[in-house]
MIVOSE-734526 format. One record per residue: residue number from 1; residue in three letters; x negated, y negated, z of N, C-alpha, C, O, CB in turn. Coordinates in Angstrom, 2 decimals, m for minus. Glycine has a CB too. Example, Ala and Ser with C-alpha at 12.3 -4.5 7.8 and 13.67 -1.06 7.14 Angstrom:
# MIVOSE-734526
+-----+--------+---------+---------+---------+---------+---------+---------+---------+---------+---------+---------+---------+---------+---------+---------+---------+
| num | residu |     n_u |     n_v |     n_w |    ca_u |    ca_v |    ca_w |     c_u |     c_v |     c_w |     o_u |     o_v |     o_w |    cb_u |    cb_v |    cb_w |
+-----+--------+---------+---------+---------+---------+---------+---------+---------+---------+---------+---------+---------+---------+---------+---------+---------+
|   1 |    ALA |  m13.19 |    5.69 |    7.80 |  m12.30 |    4.50 |    7.80 |  m13.20 |    3.30 |    7.80 |  m14.24 |    3.32 |    8.46 |  m11.31 |    4.47 |    9.05 |
|   2 |    SER |  m12.85 |    2.25 |    7.08 |  m13.67 |    1.06 |    7.14 |  m12.90 |   m0.03 |    7.87 |  m13.41 |   m1.14 |    8.04 |  m14.08 |    0.60 |    5.72 |
+-----+--------+---------+---------+---------+---------+---------+---------+---------+---------+---------+---------+---------+---------+---------+---------+---------+
***
This chain:
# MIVOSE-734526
+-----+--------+---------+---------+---------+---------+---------+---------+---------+---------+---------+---------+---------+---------+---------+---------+---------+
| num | residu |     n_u |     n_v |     n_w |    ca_u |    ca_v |    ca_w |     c_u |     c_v |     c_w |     o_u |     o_v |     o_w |    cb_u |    cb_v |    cb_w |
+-----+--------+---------+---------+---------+---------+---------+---------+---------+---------+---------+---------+---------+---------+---------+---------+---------+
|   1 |    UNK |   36.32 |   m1.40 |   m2.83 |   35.08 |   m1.98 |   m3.33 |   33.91 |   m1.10 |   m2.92 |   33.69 |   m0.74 |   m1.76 |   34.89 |   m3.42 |   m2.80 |
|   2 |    UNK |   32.93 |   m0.67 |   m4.30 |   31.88 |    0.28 |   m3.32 |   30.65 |   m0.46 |   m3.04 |   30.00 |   m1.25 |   m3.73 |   31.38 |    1.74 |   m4.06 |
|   3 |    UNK |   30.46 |    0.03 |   m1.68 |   29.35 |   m0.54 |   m0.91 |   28.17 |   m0.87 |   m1.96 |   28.07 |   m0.31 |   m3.06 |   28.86 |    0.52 |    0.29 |
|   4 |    UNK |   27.22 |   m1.94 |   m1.43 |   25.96 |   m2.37 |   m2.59 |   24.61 |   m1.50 |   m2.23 |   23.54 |   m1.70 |   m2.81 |   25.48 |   m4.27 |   m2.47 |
|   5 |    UNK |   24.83 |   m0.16 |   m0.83 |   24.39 |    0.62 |   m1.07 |   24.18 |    2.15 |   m2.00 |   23.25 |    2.94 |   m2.19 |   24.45 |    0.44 |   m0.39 |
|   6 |    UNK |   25.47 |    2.04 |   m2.38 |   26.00 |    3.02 |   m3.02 |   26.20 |    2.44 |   m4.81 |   26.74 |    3.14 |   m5.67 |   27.45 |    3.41 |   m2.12 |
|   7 |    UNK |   25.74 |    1.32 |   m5.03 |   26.54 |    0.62 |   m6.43 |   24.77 |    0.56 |   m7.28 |   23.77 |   m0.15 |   m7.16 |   27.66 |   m1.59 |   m6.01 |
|   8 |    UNK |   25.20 |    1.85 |   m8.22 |   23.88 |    1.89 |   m8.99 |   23.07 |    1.35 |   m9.79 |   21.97 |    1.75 |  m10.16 |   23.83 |    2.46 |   m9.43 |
|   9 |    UNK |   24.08 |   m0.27 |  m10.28 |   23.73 |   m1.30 |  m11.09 |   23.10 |   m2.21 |  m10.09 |   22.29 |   m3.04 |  m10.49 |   24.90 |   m1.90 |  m11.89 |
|  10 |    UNK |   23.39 |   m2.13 |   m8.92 |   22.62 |   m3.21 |   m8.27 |   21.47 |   m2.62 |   m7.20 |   20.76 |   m3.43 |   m6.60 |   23.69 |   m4.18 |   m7.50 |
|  11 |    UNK |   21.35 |   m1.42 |   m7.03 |   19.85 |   m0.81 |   m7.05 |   18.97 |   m0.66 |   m8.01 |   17.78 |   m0.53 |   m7.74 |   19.82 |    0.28 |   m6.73 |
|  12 |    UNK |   19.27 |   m0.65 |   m8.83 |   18.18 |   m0.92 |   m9.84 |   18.00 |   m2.05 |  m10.09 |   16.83 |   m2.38 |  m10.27 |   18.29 |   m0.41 |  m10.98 |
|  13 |    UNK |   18.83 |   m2.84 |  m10.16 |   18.45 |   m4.36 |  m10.24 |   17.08 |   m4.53 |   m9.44 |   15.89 |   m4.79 |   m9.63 |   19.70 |   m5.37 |   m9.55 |
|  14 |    UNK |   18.28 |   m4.13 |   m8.07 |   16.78 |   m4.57 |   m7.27 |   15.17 |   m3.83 |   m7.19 |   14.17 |   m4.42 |   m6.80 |   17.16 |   m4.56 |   m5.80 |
|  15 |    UNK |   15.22 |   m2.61 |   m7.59 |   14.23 |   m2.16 |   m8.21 |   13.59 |   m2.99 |   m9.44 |   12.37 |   m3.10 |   m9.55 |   14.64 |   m0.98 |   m8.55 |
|  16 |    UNK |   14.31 |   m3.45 |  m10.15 |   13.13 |   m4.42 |  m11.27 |   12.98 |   m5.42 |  m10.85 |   12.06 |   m6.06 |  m11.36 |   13.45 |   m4.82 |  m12.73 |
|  17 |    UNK |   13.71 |   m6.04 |   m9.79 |   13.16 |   m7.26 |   m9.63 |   12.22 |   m7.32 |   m8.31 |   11.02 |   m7.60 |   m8.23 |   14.29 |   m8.25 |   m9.60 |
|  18 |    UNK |   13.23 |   m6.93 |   m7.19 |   12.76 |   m7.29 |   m5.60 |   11.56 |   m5.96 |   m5.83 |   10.41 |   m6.16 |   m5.43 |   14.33 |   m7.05 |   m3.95 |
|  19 |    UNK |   11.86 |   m4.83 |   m6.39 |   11.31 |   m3.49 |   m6.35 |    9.23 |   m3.61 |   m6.70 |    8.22 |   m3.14 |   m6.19 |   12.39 |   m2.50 |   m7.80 |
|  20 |    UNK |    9.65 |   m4.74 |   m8.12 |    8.34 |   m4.76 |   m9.03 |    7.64 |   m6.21 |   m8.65 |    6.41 |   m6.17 |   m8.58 |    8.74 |   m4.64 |  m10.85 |
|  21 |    UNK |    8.20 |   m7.31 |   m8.44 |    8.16 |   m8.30 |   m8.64 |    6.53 |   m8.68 |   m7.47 |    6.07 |   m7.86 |   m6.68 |    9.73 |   m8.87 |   m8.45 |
|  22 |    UNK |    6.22 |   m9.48 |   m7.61 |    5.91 |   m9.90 |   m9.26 |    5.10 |   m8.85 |  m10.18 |    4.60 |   m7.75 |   m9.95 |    4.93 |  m11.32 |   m9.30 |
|  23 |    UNK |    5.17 |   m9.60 |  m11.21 |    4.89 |   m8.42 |  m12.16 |    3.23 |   m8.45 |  m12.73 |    2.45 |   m7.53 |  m13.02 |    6.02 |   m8.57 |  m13.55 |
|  24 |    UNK |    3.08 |  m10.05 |  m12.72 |    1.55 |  m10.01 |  m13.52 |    0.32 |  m10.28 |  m12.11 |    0.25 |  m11.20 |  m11.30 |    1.43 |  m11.67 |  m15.02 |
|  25 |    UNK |   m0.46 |   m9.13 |  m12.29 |   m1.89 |   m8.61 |  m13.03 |   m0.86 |   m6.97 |  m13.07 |   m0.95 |   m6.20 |  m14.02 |   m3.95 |   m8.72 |  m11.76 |
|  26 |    UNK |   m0.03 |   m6.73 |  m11.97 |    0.16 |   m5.74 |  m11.80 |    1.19 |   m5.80 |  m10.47 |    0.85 |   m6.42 |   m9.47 |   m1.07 |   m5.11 |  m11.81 |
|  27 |    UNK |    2.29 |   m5.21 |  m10.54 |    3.48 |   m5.10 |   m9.25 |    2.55 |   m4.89 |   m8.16 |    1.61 |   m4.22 |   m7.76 |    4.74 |   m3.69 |   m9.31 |
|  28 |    UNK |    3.33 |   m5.82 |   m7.92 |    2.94 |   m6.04 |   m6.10 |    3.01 |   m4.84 |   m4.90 |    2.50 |   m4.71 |   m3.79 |    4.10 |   m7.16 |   m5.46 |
|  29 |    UNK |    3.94 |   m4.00 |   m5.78 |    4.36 |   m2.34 |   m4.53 |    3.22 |   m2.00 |   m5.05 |    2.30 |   m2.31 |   m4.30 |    5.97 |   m0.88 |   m4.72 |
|  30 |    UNK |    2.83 |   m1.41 |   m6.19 |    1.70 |   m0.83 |   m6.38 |    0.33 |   m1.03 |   m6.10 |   m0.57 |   m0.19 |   m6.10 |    1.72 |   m0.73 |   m7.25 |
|  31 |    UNK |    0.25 |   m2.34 |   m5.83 |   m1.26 |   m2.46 |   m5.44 |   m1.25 |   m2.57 |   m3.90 |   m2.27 |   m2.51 |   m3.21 |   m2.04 |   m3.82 |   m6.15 |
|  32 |    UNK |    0.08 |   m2.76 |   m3.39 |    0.14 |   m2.31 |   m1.68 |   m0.15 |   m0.78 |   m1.64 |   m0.92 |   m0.33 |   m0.80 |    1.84 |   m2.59 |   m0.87 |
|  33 |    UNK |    0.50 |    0.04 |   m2.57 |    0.50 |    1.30 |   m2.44 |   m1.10 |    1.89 |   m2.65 |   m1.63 |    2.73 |   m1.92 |    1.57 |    1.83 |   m3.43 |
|  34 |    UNK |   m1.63 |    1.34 |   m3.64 |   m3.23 |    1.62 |   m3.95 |   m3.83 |    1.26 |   m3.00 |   m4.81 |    2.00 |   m2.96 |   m3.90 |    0.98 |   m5.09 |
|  35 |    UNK |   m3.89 |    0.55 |   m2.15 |   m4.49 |   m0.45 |   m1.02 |   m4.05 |    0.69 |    0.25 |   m5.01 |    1.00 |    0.95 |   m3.58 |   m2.37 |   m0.92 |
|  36 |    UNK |   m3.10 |    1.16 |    0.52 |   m2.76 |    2.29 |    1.37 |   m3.82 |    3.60 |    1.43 |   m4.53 |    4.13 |    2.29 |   m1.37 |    2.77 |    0.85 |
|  37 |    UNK |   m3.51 |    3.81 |   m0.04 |   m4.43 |    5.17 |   m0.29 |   m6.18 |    5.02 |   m0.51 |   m7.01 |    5.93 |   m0.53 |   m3.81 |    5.91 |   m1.78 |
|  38 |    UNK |   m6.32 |    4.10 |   m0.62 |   m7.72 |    3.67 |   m0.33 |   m8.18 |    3.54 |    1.15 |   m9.33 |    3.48 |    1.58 |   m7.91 |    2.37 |   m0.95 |
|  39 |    UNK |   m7.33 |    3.51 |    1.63 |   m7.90 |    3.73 |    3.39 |   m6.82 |    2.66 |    4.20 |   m6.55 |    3.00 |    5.35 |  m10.01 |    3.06 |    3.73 |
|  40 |    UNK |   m6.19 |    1.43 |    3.70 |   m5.49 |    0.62 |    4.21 |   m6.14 |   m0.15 |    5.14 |   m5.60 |   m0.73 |    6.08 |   m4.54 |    1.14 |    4.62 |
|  41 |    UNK |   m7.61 |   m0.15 |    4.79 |   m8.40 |   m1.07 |    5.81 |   m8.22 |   m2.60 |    5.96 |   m7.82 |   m3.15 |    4.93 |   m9.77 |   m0.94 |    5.51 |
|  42 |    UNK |   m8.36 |   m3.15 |    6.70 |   m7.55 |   m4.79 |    6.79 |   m6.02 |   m5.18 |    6.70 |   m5.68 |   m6.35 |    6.52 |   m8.03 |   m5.64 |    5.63 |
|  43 |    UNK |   m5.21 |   m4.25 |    6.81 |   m4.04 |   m4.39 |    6.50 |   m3.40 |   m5.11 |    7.64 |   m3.53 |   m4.49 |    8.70 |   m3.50 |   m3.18 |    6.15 |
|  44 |    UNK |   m2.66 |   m6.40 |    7.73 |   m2.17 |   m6.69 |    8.63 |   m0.89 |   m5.88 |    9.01 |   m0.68 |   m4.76 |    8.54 |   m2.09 |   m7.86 |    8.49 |
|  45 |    UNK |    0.08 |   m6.61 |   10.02 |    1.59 |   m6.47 |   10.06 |    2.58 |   m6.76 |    9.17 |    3.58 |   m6.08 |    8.99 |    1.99 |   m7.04 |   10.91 |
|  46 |    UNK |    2.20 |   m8.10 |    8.43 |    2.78 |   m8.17 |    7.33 |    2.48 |   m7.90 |    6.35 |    3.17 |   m8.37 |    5.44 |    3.07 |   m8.87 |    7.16 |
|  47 |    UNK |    1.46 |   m7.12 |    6.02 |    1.31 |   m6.48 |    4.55 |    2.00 |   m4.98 |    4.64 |    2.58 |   m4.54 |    3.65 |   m0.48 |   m6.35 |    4.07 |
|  48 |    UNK |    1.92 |   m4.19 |    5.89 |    3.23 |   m3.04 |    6.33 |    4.65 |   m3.91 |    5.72 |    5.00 |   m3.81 |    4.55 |    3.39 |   m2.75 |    8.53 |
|  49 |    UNK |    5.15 |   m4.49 |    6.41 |    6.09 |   m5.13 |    6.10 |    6.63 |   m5.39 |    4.88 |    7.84 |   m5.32 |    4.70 |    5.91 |   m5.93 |    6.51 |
|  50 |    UNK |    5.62 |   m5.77 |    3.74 |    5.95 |   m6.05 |    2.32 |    5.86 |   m4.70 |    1.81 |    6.53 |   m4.59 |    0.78 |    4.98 |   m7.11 |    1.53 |
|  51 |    UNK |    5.32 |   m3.69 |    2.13 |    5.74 |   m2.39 |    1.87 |    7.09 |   m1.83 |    2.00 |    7.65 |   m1.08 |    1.19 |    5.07 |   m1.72 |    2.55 |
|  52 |    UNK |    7.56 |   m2.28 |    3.13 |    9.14 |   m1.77 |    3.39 |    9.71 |   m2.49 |    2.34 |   10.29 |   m1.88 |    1.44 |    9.94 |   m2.15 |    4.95 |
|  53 |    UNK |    9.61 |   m3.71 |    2.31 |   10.32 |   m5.03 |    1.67 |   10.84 |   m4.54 |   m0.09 |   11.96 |   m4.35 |   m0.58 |    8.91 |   m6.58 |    1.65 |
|  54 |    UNK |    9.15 |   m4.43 |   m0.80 |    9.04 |   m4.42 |   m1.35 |    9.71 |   m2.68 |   m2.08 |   10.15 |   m2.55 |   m3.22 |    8.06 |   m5.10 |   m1.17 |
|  55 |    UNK |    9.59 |   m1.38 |   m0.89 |   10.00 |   m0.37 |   m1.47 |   11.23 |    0.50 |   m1.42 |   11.48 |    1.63 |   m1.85 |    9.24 |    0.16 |   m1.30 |
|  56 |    UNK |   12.13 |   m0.68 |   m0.56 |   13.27 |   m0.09 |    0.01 |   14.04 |   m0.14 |   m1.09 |   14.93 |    0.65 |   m0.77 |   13.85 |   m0.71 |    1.22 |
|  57 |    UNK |   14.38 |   m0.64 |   m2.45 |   14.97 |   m0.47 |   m3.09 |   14.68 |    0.77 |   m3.96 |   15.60 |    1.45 |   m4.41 |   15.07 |   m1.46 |   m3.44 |
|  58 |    UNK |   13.27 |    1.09 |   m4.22 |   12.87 |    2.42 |   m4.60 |   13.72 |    3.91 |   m3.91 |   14.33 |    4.78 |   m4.52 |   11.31 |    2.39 |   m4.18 |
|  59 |    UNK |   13.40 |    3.72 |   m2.04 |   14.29 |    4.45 |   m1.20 |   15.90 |    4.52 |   m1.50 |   16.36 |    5.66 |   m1.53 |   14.08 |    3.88 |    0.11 |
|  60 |    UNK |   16.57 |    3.72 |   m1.67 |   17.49 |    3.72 |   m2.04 |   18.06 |    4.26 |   m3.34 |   19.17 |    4.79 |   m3.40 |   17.60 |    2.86 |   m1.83 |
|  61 |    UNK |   17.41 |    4.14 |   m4.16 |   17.44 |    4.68 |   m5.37 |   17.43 |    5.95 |   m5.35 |   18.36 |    6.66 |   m5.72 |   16.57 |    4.29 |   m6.09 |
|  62 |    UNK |   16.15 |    6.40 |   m4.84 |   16.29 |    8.16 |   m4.33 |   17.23 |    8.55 |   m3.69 |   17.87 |    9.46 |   m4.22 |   15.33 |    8.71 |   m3.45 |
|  63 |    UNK |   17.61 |    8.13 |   m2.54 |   19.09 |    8.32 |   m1.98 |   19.64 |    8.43 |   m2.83 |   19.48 |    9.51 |   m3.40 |   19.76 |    7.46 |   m1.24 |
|  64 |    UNK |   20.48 |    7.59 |   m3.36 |   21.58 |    7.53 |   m4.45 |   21.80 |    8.95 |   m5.15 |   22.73 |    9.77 |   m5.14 |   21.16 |    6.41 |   m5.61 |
|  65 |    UNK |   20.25 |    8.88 |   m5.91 |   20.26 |    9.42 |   m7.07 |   20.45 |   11.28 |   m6.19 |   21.35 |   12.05 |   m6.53 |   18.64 |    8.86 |   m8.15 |
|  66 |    UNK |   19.29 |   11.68 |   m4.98 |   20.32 |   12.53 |   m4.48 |   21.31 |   12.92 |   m4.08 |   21.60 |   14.11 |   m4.04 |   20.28 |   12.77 |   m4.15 |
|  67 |    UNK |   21.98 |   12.05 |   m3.71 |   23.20 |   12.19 |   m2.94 |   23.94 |   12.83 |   m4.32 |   24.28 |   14.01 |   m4.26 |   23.89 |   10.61 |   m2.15 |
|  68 |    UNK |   24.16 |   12.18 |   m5.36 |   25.10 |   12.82 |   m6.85 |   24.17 |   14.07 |   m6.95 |   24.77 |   14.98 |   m6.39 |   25.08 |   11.65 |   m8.67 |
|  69 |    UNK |   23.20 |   14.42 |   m7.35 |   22.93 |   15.66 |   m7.60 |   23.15 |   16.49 |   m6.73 |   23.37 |   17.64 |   m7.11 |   21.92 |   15.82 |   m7.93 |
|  70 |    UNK |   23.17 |   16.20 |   m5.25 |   23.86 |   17.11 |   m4.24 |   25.24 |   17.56 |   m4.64 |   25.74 |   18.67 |   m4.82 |   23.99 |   16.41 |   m2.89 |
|  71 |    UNK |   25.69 |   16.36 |   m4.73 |   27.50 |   16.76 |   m5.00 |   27.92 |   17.25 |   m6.77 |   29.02 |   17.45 |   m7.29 |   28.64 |   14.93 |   m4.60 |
|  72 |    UNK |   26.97 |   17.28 |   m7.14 |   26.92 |   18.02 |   m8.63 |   26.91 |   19.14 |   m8.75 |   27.53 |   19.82 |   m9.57 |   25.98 |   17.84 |   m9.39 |
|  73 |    UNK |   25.81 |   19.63 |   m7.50 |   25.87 |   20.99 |   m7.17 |   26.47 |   21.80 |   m6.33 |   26.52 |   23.03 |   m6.36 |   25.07 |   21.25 |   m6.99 |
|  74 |    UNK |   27.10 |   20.76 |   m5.30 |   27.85 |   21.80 |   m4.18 |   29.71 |   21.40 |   m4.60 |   30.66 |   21.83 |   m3.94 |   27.26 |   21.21 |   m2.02 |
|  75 |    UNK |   29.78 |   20.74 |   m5.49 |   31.42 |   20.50 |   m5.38 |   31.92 |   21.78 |   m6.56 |   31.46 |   22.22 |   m7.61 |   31.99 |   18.52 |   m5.96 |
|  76 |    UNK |   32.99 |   22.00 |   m5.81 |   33.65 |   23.38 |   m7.07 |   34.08 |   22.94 |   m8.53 |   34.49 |   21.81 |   m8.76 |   35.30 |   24.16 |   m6.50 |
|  77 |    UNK |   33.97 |   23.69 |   m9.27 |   34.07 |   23.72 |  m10.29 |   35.43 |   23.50 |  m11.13 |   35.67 |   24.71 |  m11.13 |   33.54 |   24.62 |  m10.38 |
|  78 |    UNK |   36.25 |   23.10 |  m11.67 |   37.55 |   23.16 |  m12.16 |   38.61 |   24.84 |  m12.07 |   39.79 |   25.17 |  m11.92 |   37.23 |   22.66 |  m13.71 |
|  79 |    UNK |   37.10 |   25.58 |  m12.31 |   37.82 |   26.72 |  m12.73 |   38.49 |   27.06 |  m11.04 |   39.71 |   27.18 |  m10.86 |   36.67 |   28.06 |  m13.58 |
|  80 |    UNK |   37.14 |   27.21 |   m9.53 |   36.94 |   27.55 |   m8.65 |   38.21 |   27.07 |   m8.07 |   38.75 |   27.69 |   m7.15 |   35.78 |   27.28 |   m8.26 |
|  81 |    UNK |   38.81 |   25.80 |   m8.66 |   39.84 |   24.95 |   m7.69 |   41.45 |   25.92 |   m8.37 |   42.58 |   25.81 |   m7.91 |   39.77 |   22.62 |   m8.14 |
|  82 |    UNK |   41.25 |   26.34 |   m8.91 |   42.19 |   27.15 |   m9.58 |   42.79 |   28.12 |   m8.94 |   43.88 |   28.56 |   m9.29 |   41.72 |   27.67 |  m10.54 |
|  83 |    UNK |   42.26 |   28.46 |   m8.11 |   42.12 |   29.81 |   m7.72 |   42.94 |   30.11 |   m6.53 |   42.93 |   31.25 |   m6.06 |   40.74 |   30.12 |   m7.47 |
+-----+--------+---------+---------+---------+---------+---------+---------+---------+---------+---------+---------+---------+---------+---------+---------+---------+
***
């Protein structure tokens, strides 16, 4: 069974849901993230917090998605195993 870190249907899941959610005026990561780069003034402990919360499925996703292009590029080739 592969791990639900490694299982690419259910990182993205959680990217549209846990990732964006909620969605209306505007995702909730993003206006933490705008609120960061504006200086992050008033920010409690738990508004850090909903940052992790909210972007660890993003992190994960990047993982993922490097980890295969790593091994896309460093695993031998059909011909190489031939040899």
């Amino acid at each position: 069974m592969k791990s639900l870190y490694n299982n690419w249907r259910i990182i993205i899941l959680a990217c549209l849901t846990l990732g964006m959610a909620p969605f209306f005026p505007e995702p909730h990561l993003w206006g933490k993230l705008k609120w960061v780069a504006g200086g992050a003034s008033g920010m409690a402990p738990k508004d850090w917090f909903d940052i992790v919360l909210h972007g660890l499925p993003f992190v994960l996703l990047i993982r993922i998605a490097s980890i295969k292009i790593c091994l896309l590029y460093t695993s031998p080739s059909p011909r190489d195993r031939q040899k």
